[in-house]
C-alpha positions as CSV (number, residue, x, y, z in Angstrom):
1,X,-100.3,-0.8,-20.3
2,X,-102.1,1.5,-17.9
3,X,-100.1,4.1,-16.2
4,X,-100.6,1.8,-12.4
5,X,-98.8,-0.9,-13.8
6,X,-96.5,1.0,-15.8
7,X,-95.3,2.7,-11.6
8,X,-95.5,-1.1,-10.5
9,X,-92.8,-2.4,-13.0
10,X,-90.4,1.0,-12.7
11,X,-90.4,0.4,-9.1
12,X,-89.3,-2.8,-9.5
13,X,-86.4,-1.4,-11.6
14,X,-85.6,0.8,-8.7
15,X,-85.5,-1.8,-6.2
16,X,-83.6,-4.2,-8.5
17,X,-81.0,-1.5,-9.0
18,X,-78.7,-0.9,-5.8
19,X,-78.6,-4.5,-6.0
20,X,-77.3,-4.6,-9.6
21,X,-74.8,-2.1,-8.7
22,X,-73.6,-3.7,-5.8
23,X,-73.3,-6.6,-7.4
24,X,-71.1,-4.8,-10.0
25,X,-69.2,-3.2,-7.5
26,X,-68.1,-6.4,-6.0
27,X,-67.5,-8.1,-9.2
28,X,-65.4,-5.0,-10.2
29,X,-63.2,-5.0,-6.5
30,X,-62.8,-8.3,-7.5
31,X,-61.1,-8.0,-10.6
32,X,-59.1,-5.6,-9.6
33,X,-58.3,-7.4,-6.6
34,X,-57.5,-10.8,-8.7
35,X,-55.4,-8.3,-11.8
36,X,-53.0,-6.9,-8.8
37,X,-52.8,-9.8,-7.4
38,X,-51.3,-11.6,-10.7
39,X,-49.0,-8.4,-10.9
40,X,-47.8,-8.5,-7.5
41,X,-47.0,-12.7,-8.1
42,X,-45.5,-11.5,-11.6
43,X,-43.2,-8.7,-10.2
44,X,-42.3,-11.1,-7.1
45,X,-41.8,-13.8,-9.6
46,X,-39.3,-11.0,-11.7
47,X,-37.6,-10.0,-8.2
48,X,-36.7,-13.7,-7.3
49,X,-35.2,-14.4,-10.4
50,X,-33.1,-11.4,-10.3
51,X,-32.1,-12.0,-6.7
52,X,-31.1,-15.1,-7.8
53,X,-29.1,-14.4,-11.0
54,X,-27.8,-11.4,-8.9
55,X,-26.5,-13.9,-6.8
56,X,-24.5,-16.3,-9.1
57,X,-23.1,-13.0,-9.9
58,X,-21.5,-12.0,-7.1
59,X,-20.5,-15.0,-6.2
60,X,-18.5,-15.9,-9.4
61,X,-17.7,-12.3,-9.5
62,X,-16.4,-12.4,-5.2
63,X,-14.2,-15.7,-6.8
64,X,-13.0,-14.3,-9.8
65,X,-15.0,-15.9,-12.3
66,X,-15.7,-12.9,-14.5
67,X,-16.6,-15.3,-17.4
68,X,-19.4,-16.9,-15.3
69,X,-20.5,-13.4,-14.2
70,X,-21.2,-11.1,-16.7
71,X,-24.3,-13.3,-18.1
72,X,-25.6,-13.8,-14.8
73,X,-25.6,-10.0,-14.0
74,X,-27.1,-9.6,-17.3
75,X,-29.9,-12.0,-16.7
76,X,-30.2,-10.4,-13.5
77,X,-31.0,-6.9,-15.5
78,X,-33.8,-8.7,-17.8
79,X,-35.7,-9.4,-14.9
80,X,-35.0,-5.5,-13.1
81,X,-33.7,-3.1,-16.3
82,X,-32.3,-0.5,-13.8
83,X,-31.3,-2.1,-10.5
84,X,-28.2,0.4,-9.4
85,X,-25.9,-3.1,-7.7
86,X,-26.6,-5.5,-10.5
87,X,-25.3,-2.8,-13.0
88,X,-21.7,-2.4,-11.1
89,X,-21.4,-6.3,-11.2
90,X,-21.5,-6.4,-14.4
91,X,-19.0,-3.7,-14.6
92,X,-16.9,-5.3,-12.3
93,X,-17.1,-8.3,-13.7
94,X,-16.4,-6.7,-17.5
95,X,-13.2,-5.0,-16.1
96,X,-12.1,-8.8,-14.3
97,X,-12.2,-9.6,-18.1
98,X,-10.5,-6.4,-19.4
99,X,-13.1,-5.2,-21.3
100,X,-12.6,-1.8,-19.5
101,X,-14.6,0.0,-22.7
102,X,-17.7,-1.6,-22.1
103,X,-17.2,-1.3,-18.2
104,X,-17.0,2.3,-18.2
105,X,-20.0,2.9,-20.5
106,X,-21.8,1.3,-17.0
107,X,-19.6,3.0,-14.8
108,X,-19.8,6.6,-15.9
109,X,-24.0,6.6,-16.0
110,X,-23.8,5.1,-12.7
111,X,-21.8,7.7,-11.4
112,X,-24.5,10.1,-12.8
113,X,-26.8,9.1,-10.7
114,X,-24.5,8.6,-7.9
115,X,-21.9,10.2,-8.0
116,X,-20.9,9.8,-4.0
117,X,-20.6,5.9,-4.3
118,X,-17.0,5.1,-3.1
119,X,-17.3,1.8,-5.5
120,X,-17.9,3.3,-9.0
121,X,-15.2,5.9,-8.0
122,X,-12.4,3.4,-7.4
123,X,-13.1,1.3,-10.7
124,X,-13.5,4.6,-12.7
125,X,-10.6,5.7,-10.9
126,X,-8.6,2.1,-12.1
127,X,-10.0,2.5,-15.6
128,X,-8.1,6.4,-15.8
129,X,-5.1,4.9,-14.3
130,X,-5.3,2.6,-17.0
131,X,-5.7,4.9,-19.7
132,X,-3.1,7.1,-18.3
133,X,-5.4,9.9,-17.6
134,X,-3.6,10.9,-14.2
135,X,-5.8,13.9,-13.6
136,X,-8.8,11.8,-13.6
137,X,-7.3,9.2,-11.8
138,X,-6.6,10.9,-9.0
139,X,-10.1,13.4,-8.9
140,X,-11.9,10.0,-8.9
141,X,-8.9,8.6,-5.9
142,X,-10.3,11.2,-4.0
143,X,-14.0,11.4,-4.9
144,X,-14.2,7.4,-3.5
145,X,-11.3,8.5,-0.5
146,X,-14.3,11.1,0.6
147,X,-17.2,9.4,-0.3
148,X,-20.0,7.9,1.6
149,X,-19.5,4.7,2.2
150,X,-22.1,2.1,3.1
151,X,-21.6,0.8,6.8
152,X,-19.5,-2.1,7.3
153,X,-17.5,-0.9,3.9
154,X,-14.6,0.5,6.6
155,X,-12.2,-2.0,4.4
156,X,-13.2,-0.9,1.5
157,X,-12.8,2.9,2.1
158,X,-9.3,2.2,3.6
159,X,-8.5,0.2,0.6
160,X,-9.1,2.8,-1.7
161,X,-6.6,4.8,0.1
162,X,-4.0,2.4,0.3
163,X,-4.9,2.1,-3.9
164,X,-4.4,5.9,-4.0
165,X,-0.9,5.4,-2.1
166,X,0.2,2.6,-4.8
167,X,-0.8,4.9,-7.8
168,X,1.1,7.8,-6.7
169,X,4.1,6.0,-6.2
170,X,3.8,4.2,-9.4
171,X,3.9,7.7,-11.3
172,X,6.9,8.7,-9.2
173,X,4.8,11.4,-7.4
174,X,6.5,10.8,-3.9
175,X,5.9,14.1,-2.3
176,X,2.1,13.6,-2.9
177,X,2.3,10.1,-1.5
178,X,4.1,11.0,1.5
179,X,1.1,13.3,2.7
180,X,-1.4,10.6,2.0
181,X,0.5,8.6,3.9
182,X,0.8,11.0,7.1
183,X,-3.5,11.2,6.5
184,X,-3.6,7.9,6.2
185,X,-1.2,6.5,9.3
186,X,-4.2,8.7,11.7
187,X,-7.2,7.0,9.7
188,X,-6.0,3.2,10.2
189,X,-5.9,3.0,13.9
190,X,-4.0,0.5,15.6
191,X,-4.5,-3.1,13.7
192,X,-1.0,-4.2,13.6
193,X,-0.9,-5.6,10.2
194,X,-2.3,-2.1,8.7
195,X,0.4,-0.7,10.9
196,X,3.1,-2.4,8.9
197,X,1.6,-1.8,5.5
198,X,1.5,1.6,6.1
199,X,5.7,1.1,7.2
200,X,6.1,-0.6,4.0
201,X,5.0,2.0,1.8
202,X,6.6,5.1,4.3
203,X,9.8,2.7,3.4
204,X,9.6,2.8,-0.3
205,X,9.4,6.3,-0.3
206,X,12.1,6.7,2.0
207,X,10.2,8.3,5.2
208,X,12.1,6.1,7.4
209,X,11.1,8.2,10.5
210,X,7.2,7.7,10.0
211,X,7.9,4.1,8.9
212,X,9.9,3.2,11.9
213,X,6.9,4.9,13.9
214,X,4.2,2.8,12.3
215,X,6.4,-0.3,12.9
216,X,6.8,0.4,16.6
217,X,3.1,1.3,16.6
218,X,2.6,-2.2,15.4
219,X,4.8,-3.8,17.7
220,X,2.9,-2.2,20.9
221,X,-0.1,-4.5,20.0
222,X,1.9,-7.3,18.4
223,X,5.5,-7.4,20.1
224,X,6.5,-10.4,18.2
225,X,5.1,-9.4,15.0
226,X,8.3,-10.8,12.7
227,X,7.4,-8.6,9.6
228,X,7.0,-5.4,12.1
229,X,10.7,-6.1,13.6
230,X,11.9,-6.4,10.1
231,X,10.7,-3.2,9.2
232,X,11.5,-1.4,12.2
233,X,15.2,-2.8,11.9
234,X,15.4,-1.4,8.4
235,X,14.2,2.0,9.3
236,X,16.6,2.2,12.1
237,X,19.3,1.0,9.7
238,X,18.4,3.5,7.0
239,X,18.4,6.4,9.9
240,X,21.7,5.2,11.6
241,X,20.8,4.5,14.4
242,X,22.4,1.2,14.7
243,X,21.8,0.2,17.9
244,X,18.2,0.0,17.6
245,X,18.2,-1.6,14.1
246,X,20.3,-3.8,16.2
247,X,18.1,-4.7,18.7
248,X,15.4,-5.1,16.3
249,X,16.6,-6.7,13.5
250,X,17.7,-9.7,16.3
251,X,14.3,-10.0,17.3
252,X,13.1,-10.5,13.4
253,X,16.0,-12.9,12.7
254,X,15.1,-15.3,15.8
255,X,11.8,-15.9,14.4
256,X,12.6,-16.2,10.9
257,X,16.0,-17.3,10.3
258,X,15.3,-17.6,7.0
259,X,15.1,-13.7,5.9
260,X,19.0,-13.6,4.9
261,X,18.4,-9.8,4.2
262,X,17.5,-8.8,8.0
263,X,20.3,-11.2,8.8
264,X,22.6,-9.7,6.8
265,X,21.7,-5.5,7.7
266,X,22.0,-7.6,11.8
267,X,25.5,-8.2,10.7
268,X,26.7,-4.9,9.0
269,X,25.1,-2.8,12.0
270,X,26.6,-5.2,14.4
271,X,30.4,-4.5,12.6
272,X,29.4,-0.3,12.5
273,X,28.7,-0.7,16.4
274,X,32.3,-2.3,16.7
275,X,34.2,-0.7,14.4
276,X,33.7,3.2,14.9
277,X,36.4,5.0,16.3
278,X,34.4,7.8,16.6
279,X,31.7,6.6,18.8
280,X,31.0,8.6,21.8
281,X,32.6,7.5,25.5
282,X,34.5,4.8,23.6
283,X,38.6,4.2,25.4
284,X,41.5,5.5,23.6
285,X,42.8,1.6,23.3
286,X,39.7,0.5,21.8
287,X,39.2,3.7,19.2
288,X,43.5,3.0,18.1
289,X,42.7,-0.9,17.7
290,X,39.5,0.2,15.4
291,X,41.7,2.9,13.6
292,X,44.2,0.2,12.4
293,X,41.5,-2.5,11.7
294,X,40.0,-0.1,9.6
295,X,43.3,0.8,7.9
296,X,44.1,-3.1,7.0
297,X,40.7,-3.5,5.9
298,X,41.0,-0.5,3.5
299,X,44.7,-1.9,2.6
300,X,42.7,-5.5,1.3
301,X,40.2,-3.1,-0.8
302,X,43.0,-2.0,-2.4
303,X,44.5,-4.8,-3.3
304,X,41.1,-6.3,-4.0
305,X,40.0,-3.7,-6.4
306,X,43.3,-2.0,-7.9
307,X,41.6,0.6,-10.3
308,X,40.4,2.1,-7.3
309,X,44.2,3.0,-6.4
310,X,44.8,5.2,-9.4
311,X,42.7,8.3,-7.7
312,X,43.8,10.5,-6.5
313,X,42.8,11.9,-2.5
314,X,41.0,15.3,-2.8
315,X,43.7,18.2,-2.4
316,X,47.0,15.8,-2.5
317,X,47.2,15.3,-6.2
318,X,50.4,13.1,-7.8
319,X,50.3,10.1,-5.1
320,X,47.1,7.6,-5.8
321,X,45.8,5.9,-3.1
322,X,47.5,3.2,-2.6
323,X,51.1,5.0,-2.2
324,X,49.5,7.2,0.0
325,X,48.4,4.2,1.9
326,X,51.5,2.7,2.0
327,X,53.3,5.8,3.2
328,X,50.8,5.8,6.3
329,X,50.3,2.2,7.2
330,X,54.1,2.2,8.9
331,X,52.8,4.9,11.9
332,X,49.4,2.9,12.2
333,X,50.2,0.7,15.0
334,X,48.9,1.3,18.4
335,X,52.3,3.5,19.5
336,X,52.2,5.7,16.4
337,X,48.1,6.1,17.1
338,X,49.3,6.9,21.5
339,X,51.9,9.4,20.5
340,X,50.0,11.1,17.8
341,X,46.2,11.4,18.4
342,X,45.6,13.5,15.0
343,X,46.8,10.4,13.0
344,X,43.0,9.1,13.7
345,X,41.5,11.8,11.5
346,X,44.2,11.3,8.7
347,X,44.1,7.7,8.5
348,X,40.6,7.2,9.2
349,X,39.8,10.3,5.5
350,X,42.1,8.2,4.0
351,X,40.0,5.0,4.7
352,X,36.7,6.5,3.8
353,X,38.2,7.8,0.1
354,X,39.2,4.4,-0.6
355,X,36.2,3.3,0.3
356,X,34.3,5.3,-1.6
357,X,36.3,5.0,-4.5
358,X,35.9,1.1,-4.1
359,X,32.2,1.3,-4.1
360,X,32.3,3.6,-7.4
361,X,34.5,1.3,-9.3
362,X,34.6,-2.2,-8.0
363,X,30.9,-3.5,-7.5
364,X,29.4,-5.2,-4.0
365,X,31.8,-4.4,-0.7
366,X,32.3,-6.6,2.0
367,X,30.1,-6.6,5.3
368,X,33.8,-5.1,6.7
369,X,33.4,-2.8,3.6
370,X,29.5,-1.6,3.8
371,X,30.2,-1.2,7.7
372,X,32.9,1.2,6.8
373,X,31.1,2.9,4.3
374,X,28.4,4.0,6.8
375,X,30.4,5.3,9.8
376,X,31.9,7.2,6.9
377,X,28.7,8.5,6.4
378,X,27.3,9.2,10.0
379,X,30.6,11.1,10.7
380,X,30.1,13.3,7.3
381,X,31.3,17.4,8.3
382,X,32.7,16.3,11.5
């Protein structure tokens, strides 16, 4: 070959060459174009089918089929191995089937790498109540009370504090759940059937002032709220203030005259409204016809409940009650009450001791009875 044709055939090669490459290129972009391609249908593919397993999931697990949920959340995690919402379904749904072990070997690395979720702090928090770990409990209570919760999860977050509320009271730790309650009653607002929720529990605990104020606070959107008069009776009742229970529990008792305990306080607070002889601006003929109603009616509890007769009256010692009661009842009458105003006070101690001593040793008193047993007490020192 002769060195001219030997430059001919190299620059050939050279003009062949960017077209070779180009062509390379191409089919190179290609293939790259056509692998991602098949990894972007695969991964789509993947997502769907967790999306839809996920799915199945939360709707068995939103309708309490825990059985039908756990394998649907777990064929939700073949499809995406570390998805953070398919991993606390299937610990939801494991705890929904008491399998609270297995739940919290979910829950606790989920809290590791978010340890802020309200969610995984309430079910750890259940699963330490549970195990009667109260400490953790209630660090967990408050971790998901503070926490940041998603928006539109207002429920939720109010939930867990009404949860908190509940455990507290379920380990006798009143004083605790009293202030929860006071932080609660500003975080709820004004939806009337929070408002008497939050009464309910200020009831159980005995906080009958910030009960009867969540009640009315209830009633100011909802007048004729039935529950909300029902509470606000009792914690009027349970304060002594008799005329307002009254007033309420009659309101609750039109609408539902089927709630015999409401009906029943109506009837005691109505008979404490009549019967005190100590009430203020009351006339000297009404207070002497209460004294001697009061007297007869503590004569009947005698008789009713004898053992209550053999104590004896604080400071007069040899006479039980009932001698001393029969002693008295001669000067009760409306003349001996006129001529002798200080026979009021005597008569009306000696009524509340038998009283008392009735309730201590002869079971369930009267409507008559109760009603007497409570102007005792609103009159207590006077």
């Amino acid at each position: 070959m002769t060195s001219q044709s030997y430059k001919l055939d190299f620059s050939q090669v050279l003009r062949r060459e960017p077209v070779m490459l180009a062509v390379l290129t191409l089919a190179a972009a290609l293939s790259f174009l056509f692998v991602t391609g098949l990894s972007r249908m695969f991964h789509a593919q993947q997502d769907a089918l967790a999306e839809r397993w996920s799915t199945r999931g939360r709707s068995d697990l939103g309708a309490g089929r825990y059985a039908s949920a756990v394998p649907e959340f777990r064929a939700a995690l073949l499809y995406s191995r570390d998805d953070f919402d398919f991993r606390l379904g299937l610990a939801q749904a494991l705890m929904g089937l008491n399998r609270d072990d297995e739940a919290y070997t979910y829950l606790i690395n989920l809290w590791g790498r978010r340890p802020e979720n309200g969610v995984v702090n309430v079910e750890l928090a259940r699963i330490a109540a549970q195990r009667g770990q109260t400490d953790q409990a209630l660090r967990y209570y408050h971790n998901a009370i503070y926490a940041n919760w998603p928006a539109g999860q207002d429920s939720e977050a109010r939930e867990a504090r009404f949860e908190l509320v509940d455990y507290l009271l379920q380990i006798h730790a009143s004083t605790q759940a009293q202030s929860e309650l006071i932080s609660l009653a500003a975080y709820i607002g004004d939806d009337p059937s929070q408002q008497v929720r939050l009464g309910d529990l200020f009831l159980r605990i005995q906080d009958n002032e910030h009960a009867l104020a969540a009640y009315r606070r209830s009633l100011s959107a909802s007048p004729h709220e039935a529950a909300a008069l029902a509470g606000a009776g009792t914690a009027a009742y349970d304060l002594g203030r008799y005329a307002v229970a009254e007033h309420y529990l009659q309101e609750a008792v039109s609408l539902r005259p089927g709630d015999y305990i409401s009906n029943d306080r109506l009837k005691i607070a109505r008979l404490v409204l009549q019967m005190d002889p100590f009430r203020p601006q009351i006339r000297v003929a009404t207070r002497n016809r209460n004294v001697m109603a009061a007297f007869a009616a503590a004569g009947a509890q005698l008789k009713a409940c004898p053992v209550a007769a053999t104590y004896a009256a604080t400071g007069i010692s040899g006479q039980d009650l009932a001698a001393q009661w029969a002693k008295l009842m001669p000067q009760i009458t409306e003349g001996g009450l006129r001529r002798d105003p200080d026979l009021v006070n005597t008569s009306m101690d000696l009524v509340f001791t038998i009283e008392r001593q009735a309730r201590e040793w002869c079971g369930t008193p009267t409507a008559t009875d109760s009603a007497l047993l409570l102007i005792a007490k609103l009159h207590e020192g006077n």
